[in-house]
C-alpha positions as CSV (number, residue, x, y, z in Angstrom):
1,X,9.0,4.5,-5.1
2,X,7.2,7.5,-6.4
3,X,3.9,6.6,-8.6
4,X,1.3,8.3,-10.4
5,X,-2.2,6.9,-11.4
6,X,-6.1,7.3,-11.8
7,X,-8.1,5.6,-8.8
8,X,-11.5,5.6,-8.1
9,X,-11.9,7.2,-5.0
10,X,-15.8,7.4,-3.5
11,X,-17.2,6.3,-6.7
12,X,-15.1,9.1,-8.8
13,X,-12.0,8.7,-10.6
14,X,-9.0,10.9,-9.8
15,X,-5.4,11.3,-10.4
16,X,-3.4,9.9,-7.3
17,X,0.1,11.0,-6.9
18,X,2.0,8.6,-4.5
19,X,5.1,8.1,-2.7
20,X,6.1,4.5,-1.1
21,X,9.4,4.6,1.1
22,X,10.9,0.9,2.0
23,X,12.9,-0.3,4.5
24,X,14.0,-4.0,4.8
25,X,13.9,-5.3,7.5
26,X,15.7,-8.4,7.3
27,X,16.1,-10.9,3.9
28,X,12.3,-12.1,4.4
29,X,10.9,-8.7,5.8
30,X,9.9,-5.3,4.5
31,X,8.4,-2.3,5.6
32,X,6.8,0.2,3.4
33,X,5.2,3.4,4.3
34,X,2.6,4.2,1.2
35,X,1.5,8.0,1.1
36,X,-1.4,8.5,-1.4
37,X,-2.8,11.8,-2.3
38,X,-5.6,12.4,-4.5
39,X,-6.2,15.8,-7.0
40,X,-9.0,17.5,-7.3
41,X,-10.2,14.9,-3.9
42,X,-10.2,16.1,-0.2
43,X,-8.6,12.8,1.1
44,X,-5.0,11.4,1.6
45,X,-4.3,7.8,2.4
46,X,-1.1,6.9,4.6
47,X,-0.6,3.1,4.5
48,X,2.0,1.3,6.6
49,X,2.7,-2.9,5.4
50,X,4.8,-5.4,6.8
51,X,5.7,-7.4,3.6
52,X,6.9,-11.5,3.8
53,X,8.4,-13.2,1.0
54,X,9.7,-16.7,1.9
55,X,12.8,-17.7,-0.3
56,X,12.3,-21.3,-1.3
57,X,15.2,-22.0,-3.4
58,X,12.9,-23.7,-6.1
59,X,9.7,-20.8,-6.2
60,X,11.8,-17.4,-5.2
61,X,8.8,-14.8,-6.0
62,X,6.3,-17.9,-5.7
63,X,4.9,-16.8,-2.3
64,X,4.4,-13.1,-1.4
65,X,2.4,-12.1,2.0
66,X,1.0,-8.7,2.7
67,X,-0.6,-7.4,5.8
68,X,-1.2,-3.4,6.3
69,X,-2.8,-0.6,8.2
70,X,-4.3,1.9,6.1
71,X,-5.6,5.8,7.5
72,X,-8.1,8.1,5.7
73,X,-8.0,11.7,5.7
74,X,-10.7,14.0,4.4
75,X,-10.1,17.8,4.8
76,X,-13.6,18.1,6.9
77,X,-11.6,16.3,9.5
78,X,-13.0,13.0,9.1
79,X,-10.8,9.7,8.9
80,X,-11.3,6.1,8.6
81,X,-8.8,3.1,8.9
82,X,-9.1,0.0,7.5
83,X,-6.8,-2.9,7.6
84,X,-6.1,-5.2,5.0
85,X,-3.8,-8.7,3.9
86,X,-3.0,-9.6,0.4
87,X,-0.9,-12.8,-1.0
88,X,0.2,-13.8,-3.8
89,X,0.4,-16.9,-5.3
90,X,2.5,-18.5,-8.5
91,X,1.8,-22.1,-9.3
């Protein structure tokens, strides 16, 4: 998945150009590998999620788990991580 947007990176808005390779795992599990870059920004983000999506025959796309390890780097050499877990919810 390639993608292009405007973010707000350190409290300024740039256009971020992104590519988001997937690989599933099995029927339940994927594995995407999200590389951010930002223009006219000295950072790039690399993002690694382990994606769970229980199949209840009933609510298929009802229930959507996300859990990820994301990596900051600025051109000055400085990086921070953070790691993060989104769901998703349809009622």
């Amino acid at each position: 998945m390639l993608s292009s947007d405007t973010q707000s990176v350190d409290s300024s808005y740039s256009n971020m150009f992104g590519i988001a390779p997937e690989l599933k795992l099995t029927k339940y599990l994927v594995l995407r590998d999200t590389f951010k870059t930002y223009m006219g920004v000295p950072v790039n983000k690399n993002r690694i999620s382990l994606i769970y999506t229980p199949q209840f025959k009933k609510y298929i796309e009802n229930l959507w788990f996300e859990f990820g390890v994301t990596q900051s780097y600025y051109e000055n050499g400085a990086n921070n991580s953070s790691i993060d877990f989104y769901t998703k919810f349809k009622l």
